[in-house]
C-alpha positions as a Markdown table, in Angstrom:
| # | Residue | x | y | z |
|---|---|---|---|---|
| 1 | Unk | 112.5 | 103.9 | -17.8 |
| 2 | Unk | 109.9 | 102.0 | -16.0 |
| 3 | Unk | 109.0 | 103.0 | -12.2 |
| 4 | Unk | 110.1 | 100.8 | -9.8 |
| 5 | Unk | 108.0 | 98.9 | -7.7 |
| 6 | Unk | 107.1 | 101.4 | -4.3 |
| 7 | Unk | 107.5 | 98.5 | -2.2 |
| 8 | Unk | 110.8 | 97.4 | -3.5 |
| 9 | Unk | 111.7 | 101.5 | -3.4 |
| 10 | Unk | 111.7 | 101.0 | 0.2 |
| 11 | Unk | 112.9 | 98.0 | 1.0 |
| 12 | Unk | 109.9 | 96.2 | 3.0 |
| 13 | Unk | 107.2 | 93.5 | 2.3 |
| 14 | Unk | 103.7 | 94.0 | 0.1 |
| 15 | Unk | 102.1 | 92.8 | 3.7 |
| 16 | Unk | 104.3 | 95.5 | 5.5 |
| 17 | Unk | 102.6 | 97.3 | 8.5 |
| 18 | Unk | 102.6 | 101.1 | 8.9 |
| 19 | Unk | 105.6 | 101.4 | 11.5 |
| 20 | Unk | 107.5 | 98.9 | 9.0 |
| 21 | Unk | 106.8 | 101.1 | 6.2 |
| 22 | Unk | 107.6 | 104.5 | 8.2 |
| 23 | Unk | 110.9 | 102.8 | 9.6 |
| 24 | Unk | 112.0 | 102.7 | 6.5 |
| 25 | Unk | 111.4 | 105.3 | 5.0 |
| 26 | Unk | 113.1 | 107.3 | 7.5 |
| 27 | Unk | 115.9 | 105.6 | 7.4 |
| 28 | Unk | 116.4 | 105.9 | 3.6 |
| 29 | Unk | 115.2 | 109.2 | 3.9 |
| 30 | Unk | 118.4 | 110.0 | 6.2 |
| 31 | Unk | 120.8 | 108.5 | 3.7 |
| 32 | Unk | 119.5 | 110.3 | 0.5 |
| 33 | Unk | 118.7 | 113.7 | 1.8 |
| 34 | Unk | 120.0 | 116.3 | -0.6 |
| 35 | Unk | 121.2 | 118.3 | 2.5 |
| 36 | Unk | 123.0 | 115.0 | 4.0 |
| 37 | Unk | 124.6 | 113.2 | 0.9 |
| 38 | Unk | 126.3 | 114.9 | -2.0 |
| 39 | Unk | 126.1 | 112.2 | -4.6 |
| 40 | Unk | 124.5 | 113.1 | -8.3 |
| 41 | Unk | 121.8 | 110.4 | -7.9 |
| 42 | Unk | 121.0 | 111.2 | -4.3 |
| 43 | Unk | 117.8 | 113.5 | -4.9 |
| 44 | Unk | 116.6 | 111.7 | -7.5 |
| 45 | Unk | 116.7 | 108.8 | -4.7 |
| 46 | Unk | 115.0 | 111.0 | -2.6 |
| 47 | Unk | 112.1 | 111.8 | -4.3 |
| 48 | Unk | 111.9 | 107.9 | -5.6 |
| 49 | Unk | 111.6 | 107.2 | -1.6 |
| 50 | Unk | 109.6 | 110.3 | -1.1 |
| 51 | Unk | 107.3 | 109.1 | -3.5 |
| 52 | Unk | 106.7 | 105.6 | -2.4 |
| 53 | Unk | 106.2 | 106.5 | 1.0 |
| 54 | Unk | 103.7 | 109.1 | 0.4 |
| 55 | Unk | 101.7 | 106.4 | -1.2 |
| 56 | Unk | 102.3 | 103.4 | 0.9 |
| 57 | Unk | 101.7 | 105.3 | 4.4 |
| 58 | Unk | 98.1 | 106.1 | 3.3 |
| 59 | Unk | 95.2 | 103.5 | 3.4 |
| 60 | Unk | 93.3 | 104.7 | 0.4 |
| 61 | Unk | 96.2 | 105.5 | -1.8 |
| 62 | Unk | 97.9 | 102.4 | -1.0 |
| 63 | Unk | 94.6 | 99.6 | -1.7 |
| 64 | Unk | 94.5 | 101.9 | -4.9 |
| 65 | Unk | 98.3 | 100.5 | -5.9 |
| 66 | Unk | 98.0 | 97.5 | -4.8 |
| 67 | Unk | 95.0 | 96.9 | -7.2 |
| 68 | Unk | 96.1 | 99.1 | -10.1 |
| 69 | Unk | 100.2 | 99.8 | -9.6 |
| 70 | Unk | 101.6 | 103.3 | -11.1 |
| 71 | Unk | 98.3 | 103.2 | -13.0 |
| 72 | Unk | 96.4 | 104.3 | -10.1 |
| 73 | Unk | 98.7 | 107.7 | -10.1 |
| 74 | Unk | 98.5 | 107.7 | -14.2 |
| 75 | Unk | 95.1 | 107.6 | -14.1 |
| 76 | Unk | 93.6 | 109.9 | -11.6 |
| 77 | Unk | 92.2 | 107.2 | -9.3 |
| 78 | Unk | 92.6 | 107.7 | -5.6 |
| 79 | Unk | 88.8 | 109.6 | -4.5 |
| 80 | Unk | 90.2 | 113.4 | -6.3 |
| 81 | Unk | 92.4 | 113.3 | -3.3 |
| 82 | Unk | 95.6 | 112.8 | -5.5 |
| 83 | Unk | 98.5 | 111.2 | -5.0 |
| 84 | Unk | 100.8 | 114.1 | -3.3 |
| 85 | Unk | 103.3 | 114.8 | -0.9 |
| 86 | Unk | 107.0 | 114.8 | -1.4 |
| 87 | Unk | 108.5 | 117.0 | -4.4 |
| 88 | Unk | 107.1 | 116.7 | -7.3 |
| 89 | Unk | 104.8 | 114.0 | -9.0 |
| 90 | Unk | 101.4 | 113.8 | -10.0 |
| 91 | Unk | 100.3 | 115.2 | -6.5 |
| 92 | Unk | 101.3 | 118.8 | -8.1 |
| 93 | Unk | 99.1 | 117.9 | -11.9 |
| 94 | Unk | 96.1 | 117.7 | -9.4 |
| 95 | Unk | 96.9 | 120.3 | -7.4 |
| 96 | Unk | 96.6 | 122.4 | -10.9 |
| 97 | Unk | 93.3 | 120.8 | -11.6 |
| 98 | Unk | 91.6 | 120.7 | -8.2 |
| 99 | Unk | 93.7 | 124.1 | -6.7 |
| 100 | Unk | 95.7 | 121.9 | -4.0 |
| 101 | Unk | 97.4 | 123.6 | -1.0 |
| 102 | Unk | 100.0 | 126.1 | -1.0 |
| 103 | Unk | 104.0 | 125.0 | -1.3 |
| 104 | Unk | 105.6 | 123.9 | 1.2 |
| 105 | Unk | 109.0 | 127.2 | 2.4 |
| 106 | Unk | 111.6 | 125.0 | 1.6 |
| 107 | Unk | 113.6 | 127.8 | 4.1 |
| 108 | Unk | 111.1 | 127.1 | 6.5 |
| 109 | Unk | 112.0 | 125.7 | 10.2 |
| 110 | Unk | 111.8 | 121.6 | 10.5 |
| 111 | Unk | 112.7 | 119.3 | 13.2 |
| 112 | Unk | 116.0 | 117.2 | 13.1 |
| 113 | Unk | 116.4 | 113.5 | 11.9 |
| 114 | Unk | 115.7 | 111.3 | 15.3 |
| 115 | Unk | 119.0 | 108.6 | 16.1 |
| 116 | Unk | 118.7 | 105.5 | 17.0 |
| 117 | Unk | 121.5 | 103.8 | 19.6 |
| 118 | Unk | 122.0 | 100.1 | 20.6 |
| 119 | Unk | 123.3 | 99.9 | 23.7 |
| 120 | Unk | 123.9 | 96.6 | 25.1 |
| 121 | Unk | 123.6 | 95.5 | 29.4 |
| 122 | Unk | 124.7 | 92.5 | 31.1 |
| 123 | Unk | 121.9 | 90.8 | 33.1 |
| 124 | Unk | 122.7 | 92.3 | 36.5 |
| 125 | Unk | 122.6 | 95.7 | 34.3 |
| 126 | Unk | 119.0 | 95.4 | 33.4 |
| 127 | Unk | 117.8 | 94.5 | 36.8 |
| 128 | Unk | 119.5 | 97.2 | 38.8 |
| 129 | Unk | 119.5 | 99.4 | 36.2 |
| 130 | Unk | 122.8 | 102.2 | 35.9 |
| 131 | Unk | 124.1 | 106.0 | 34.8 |
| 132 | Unk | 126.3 | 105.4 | 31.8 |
| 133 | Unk | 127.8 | 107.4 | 28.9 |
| 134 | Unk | 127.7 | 107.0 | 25.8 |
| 135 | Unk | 129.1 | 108.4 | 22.1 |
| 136 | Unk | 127.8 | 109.1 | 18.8 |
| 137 | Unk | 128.4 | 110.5 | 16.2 |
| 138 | Unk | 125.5 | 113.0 | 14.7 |
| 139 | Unk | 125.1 | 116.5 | 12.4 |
| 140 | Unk | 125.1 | 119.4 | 14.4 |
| 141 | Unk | 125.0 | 123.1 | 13.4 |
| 142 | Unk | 128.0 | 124.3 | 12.1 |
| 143 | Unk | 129.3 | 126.6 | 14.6 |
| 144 | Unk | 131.7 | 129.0 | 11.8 |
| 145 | Unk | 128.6 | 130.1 | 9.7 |
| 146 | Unk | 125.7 | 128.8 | 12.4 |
| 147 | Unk | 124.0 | 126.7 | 9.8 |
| 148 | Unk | 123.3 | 128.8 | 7.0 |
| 149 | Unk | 126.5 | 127.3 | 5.0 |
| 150 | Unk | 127.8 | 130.4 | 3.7 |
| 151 | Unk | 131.4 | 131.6 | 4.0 |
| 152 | Unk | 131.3 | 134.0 | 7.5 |
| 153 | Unk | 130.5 | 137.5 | 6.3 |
| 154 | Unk | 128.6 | 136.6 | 3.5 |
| 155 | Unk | 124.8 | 135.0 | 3.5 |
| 156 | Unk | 123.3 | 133.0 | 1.1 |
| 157 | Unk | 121.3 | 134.7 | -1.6 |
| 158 | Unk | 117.4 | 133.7 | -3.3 |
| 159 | Unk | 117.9 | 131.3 | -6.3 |
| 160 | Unk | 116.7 | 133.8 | -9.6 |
| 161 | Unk | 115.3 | 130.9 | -11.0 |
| 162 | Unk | 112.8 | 129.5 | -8.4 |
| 163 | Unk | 112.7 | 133.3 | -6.7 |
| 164 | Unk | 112.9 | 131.4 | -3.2 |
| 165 | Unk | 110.3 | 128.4 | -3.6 |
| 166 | Unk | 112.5 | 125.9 | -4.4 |
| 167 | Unk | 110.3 | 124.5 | -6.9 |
| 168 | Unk | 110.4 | 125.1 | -10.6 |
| 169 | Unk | 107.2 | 125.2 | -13.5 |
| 170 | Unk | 107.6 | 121.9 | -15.9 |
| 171 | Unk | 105.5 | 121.6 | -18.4 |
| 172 | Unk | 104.3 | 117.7 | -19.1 |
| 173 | Unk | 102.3 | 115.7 | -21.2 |
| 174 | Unk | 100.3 | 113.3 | -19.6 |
| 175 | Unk | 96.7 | 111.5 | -20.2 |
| 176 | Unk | 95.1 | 114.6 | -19.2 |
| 177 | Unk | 96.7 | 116.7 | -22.0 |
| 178 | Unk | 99.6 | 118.8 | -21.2 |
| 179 | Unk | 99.9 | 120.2 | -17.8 |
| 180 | Unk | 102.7 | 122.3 | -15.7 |
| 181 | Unk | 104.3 | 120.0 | -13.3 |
| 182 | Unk | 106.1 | 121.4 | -10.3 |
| 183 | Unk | 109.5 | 120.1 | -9.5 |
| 184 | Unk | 112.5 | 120.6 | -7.1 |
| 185 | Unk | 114.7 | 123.8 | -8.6 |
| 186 | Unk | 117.9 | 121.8 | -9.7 |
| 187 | Unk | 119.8 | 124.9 | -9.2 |
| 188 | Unk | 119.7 | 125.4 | -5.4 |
| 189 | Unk | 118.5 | 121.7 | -5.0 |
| 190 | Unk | 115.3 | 122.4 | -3.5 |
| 191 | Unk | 116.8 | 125.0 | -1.1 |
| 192 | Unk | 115.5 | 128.4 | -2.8 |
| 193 | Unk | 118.8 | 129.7 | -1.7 |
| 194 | Unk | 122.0 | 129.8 | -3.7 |
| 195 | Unk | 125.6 | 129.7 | -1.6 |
| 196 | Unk | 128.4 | 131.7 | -4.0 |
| 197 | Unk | 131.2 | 131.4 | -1.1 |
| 198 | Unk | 130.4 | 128.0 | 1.2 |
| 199 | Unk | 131.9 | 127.9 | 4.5 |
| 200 | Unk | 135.3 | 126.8 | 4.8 |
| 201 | Unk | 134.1 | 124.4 | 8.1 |
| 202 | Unk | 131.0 | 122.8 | 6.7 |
| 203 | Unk | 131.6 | 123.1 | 2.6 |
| 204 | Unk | 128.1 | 124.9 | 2.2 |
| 205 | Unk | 126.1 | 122.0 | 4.3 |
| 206 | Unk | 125.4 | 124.2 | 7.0 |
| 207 | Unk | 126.2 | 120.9 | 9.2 |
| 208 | Unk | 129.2 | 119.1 | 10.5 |
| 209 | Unk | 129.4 | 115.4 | 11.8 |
| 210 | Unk | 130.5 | 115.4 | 15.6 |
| 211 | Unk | 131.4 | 112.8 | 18.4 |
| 212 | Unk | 129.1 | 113.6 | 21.2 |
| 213 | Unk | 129.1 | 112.4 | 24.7 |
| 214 | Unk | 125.7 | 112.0 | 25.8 |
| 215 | Unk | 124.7 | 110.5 | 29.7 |
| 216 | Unk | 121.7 | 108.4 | 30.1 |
| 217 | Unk | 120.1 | 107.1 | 32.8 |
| 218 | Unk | 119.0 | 103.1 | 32.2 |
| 219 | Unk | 116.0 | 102.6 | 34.7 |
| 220 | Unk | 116.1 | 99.2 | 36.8 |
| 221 | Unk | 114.1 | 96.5 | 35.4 |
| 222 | Unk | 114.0 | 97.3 | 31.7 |
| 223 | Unk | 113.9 | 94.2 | 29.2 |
| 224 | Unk | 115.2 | 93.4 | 25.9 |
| 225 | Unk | 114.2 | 95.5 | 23.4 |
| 226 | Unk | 112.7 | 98.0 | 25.4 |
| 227 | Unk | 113.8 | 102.0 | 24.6 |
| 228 | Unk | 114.8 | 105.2 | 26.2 |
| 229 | Unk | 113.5 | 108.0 | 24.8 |
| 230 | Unk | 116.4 | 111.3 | 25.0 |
| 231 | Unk | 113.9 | 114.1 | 23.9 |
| 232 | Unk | 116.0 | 116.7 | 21.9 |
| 233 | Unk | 119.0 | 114.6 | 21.8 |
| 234 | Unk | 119.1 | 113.2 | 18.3 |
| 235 | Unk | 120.6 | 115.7 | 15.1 |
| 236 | Unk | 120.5 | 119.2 | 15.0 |
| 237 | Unk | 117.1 | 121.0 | 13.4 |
| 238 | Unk | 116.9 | 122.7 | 10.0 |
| 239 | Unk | 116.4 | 126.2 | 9.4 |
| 240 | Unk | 116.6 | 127.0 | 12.8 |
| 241 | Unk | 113.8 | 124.1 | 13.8 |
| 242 | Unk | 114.3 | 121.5 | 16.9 |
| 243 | Unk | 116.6 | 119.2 | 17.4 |
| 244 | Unk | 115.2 | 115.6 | 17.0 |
| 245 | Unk | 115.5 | 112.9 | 19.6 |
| 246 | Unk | 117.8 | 109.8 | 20.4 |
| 247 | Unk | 116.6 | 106.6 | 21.0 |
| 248 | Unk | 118.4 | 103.9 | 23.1 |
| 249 | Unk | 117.2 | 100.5 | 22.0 |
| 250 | Unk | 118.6 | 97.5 | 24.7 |
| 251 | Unk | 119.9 | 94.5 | 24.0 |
| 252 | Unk | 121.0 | 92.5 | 26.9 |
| 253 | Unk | 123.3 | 89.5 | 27.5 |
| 254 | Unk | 122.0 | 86.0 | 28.7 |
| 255 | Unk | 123.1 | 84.9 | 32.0 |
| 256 | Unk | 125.1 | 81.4 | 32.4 |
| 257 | Unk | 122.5 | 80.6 | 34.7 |
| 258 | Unk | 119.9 | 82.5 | 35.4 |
| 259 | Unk | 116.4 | 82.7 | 32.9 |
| 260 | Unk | 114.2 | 85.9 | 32.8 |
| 261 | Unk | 110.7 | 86.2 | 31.9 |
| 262 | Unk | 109.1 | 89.5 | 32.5 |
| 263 | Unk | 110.0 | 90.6 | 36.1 |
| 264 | Unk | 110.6 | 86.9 | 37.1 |
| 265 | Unk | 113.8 | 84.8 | 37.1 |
| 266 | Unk | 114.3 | 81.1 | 37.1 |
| 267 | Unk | 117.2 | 79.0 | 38.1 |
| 268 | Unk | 117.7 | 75.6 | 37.7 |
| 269 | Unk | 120.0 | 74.5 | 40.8 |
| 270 | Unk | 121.7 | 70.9 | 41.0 |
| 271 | Unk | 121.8 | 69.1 | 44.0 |
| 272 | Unk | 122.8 | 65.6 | 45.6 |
| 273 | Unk | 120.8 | 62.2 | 45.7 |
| 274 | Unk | 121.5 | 62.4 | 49.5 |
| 275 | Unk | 120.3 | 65.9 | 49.5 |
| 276 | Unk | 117.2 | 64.9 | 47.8 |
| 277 | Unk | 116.3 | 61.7 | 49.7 |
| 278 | Unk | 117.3 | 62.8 | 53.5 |
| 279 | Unk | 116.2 | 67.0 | 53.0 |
| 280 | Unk | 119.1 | 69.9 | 53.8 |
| 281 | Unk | 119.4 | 73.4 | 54.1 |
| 282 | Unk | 121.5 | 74.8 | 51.0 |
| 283 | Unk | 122.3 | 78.1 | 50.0 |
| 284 | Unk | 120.4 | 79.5 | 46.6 |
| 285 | Unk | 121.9 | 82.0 | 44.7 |
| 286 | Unk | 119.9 | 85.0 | 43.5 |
| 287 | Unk | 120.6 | 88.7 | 42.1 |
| 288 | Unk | 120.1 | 90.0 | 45.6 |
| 289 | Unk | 122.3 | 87.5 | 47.0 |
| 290 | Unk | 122.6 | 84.5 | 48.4 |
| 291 | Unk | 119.7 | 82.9 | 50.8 |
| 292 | Unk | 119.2 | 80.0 | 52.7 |
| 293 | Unk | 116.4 | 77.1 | 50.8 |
| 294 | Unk | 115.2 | 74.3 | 52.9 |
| 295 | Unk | 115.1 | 71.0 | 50.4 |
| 296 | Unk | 112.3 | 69.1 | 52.3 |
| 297 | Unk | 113.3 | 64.7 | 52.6 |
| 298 | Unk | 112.2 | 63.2 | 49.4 |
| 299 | Unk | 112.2 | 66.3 | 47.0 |
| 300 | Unk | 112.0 | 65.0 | 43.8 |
| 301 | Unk | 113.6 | 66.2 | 40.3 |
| 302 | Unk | 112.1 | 69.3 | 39.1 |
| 303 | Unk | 110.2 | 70.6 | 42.4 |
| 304 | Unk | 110.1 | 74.0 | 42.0 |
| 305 | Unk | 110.5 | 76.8 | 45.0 |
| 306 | Unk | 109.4 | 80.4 | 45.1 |
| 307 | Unk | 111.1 | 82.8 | 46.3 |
| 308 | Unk | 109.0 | 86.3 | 46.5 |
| 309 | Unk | 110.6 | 89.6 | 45.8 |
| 310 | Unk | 114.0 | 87.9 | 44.4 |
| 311 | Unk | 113.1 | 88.9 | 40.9 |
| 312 | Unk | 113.6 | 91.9 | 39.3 |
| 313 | Unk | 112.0 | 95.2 | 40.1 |
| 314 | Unk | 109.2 | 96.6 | 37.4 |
| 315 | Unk | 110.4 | 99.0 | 35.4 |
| 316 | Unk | 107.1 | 101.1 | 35.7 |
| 317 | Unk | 107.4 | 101.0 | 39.4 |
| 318 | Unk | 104.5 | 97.8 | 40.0 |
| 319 | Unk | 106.6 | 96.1 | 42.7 |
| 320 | Unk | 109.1 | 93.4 | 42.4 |
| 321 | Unk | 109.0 | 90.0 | 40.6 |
| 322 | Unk | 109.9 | 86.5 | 42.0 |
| 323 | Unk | 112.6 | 83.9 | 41.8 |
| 324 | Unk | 111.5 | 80.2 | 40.7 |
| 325 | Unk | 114.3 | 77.7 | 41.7 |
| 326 | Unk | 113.7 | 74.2 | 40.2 |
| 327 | Unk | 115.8 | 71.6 | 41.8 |
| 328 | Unk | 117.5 | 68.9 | 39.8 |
| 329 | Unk | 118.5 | 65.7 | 41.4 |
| 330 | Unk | 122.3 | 64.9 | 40.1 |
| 331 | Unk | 123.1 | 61.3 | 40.0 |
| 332 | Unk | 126.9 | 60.5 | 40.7 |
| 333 | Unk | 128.6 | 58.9 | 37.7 |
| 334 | Unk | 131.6 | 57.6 | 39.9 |
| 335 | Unk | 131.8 | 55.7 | 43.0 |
| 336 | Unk | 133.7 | 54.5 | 45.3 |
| 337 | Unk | 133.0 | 50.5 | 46.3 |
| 338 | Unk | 132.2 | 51.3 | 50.0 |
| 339 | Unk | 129.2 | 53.6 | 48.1 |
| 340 | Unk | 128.2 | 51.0 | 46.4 |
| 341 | Unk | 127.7 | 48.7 | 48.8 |
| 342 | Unk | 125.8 | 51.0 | 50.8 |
| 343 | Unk | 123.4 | 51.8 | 47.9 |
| 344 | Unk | 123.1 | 48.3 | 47.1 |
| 345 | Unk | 122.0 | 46.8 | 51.0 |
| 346 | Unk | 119.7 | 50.3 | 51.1 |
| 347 | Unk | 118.2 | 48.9 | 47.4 |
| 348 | Unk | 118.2 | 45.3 | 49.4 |
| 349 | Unk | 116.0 | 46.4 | 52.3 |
| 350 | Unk | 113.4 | 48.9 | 50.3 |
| 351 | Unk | 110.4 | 47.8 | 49.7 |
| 352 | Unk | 107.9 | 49.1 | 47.3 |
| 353 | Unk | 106.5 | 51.3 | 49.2 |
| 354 | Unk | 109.3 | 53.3 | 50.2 |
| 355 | Unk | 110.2 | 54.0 | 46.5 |
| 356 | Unk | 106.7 | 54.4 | 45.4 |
| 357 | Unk | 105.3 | 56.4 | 48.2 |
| 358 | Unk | 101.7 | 55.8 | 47.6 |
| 359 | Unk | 99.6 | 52.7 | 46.0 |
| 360 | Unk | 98.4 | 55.0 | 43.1 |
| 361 | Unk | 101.9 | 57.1 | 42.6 |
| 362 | Unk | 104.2 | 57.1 | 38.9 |
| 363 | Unk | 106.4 | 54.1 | 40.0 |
| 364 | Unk | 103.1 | 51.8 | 40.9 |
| 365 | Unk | 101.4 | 52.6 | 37.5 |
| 366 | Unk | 105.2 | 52.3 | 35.6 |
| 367 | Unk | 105.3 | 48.4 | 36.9 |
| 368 | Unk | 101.5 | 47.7 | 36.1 |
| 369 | Unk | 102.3 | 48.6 | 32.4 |
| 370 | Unk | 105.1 | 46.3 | 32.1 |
| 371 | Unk | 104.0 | 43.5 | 34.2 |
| 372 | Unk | 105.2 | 40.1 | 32.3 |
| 373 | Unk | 107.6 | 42.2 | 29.7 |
């Protein structure tokens, strides 16, 4: 069977950044891990995303497959770096060749998988920030056999056929001739351990999924998309390594009313023709609460105010943003006759002026285009 395409292994784009790439190879990572999911296929999955990855992340190796494909890995290209990493592949046939690095313990200490959380804030939320709980469910170590996955009073024994490494001897025939290939030991799975009686709490995984209520602290002023880091908080280590961390990514709800850009908010706020044309005091709501706005006589449609330190506080502590209130002139759609005849005498005895203002102004250059129309 032909190898699939490394970028369709994992899911992203030929033109895929570095983060993109590592995103998701973590994530499939997660899913697949012999340690995690049970299924026949899942190590073979594994090392399929292990292998792309390993490839992909670096510069060199990846210009190499994008130029050649699996070719570059068939045929030795790649600087006599090889094409490594993961469990087995041709990184090992090298590493025969060229004397590569030692093997990686597979009993060896190693960090926890990092979790990712969406938690979602209503505007106000953001702004003033808030202590909140929240709960997830993530691997921790089994508490019966304390994560070694063996039935309490027994302890898992070295597999005879790998003698602990976890790796196994293949011999292959490749361009090169026929070479000894190192691969995962199918029976311990890569583990170098072998588990005769499994605990009766975590079936042998040395793991169990738990519900876990964890408090965090959202900081006023953070912004869509922005994330909390919980160092230490995300699954439990392996082999007795740290626990990974949680991240809290933030979505956050649009207001009815209110617009935010950065640490400034914008408001559009509705008022009268009267209002507009004769000036008033009105009161402007904001976050903070309400505050009295002076509309000067003859504001016009979209005249904006500024309001300093109504905004929303900096998340990294730089002082406070602004509120920007943009008036908009309502024109009443019913009236009454007395209204009417009011605006009618006050259209009577305007002049020209008085609605254009100034010889040069909008209204003055509108009646100049369409003289004689």
């Amino acid at each position: 069977m032909s190898k699939r395409d490394f970028y369709d292994v994992l899911g992203v784009e030929k033109g895929a950044s570095k983060q993109d790439i590592r995103k998701a190879y973590r994530k499939l990572a997660r899913e697949f891990h012999p340690d995690v999911n049970k299924a026949d296929d899942a190590e073979d999955k594994f090392k399929e995303v292990t292998e792309a990855y390993e490839v992909l992340k670096d510069d060199q190796k990846r210009a190499q497959y994008d130029q050649f494909g699996h070719a570059s890995q068939q045929q030795g290209f790649g600087g006599g770096q090889g094409f490594g990493g993961g469990q087995g592949g041709f990184g090992d046939i090298f590493d025969m060749f060229f004397g590569g690095g030692a093997r990686q313990d597979p009993n060896a200490p190693r960090q926890g998988n990092d979790l990712q959380y969406t938690m979602t804030l209503t505007f106000e939320e953001a702004i003033f920030g808030k202590e909140t709980e929240i709960n997830i469910p993530k691997e921790e170590e089994c508490e019966t056999c304390h994560g070694s996955g063996a039935k309490k009073g027994t302890t898992p024994e070295t597999c005879s056929h790998c003698e602990g490494s976890g790796q196994l001897n293949v011999e292959q025939d490749t361009p090169f001739g026929r070479v000894v290939n190192r691969r995962a030991c199918n029976y311990c799975s890569g583990s170098g351990k072998i588990i005769k009686e499994k605990c009766e709490t975590c079936h042998g995984a040395g793991r169990v999924e738990k519900q876990v209520t964890i408090k965090v602290s959202i900081p006023a002023g953070i912004d869509e998309g922005q994330q909390i880091r919980l160092s230490g908080k995300g699954e439990a280590g392996i082999n007795g390594g740290p626990p990974g961390d949680l991240f809290v990514v933030v979505q956050i709800r649009r207001h009815e009313f209110y617009v935010r850009e950065g640490d400034n908010i914008f408001l559009e706020l509705p008022i009268s023709f009267t209002q507009a044309a004769l000036g008033d005091e009105v009161e402007a709501p904001t976050v903070h609460g309400n505050v009295k706005l002076k509309i000067p006589a003859g504001t016009q449609t979209g005249k904006t105010f500024r309001l300093r330190g109504k905004g929303v506080p900096n998340v990294r502590g730089y002082g406070q943003g602004d509120q920007h209130i943009q008036v908009r002139v309502i024109t009443p759609k019913k009236l009454t006759s007395r209204q009417k005849e009011l605006l009618k005498e006050f259209h009577e005895i305007s002049s020209d002026e008085d609605l254009t203002g100034q010889e040069d102004s909008f209204f003055e250059k509108f009646k100049k285009a369409f003289k004689g129309n």
